[in-house]
N, C-alpha and C positions, 0 to 999 in steps of 0.2 A: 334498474331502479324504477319504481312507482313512483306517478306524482299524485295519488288518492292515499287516505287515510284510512285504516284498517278500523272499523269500530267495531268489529267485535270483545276485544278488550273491558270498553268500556260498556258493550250490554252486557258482559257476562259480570263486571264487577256492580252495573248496575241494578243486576238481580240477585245477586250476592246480598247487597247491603238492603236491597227490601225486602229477602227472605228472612233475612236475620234480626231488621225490625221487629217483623213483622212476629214472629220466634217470639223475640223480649218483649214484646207487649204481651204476646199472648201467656208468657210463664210469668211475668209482673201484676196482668189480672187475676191468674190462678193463685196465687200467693196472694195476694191483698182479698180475695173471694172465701180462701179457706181463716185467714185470719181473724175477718168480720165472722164467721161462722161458728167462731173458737169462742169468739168474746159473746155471742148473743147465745150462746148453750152455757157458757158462765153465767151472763146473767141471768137466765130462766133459774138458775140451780141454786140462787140465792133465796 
């Protein structure tokens, strides 16, 4: 038995949850960027 702690575990889960942030931010601005682009080509067309 070891008396250290394996942290691997916890980098791999801690680059998990910043990739996956990092993911959802990035498809949250793409979707909020194409949205504004929808409504400001509506409103030209008025």
């Amino acid at each position: 038995m070891r008396e250290t702690m394996d942290a691997w575990p916890y980098v791999i889960a801690a680059y998990a949850i910043g990739v996956g942030g990092t993911s959802a931010m990035i498809a949250w601005a793409l979707m909020t960027m194409r949205r504004a682009e929808s409504r400001r080509d509506a409103a030209r067309k008025r």
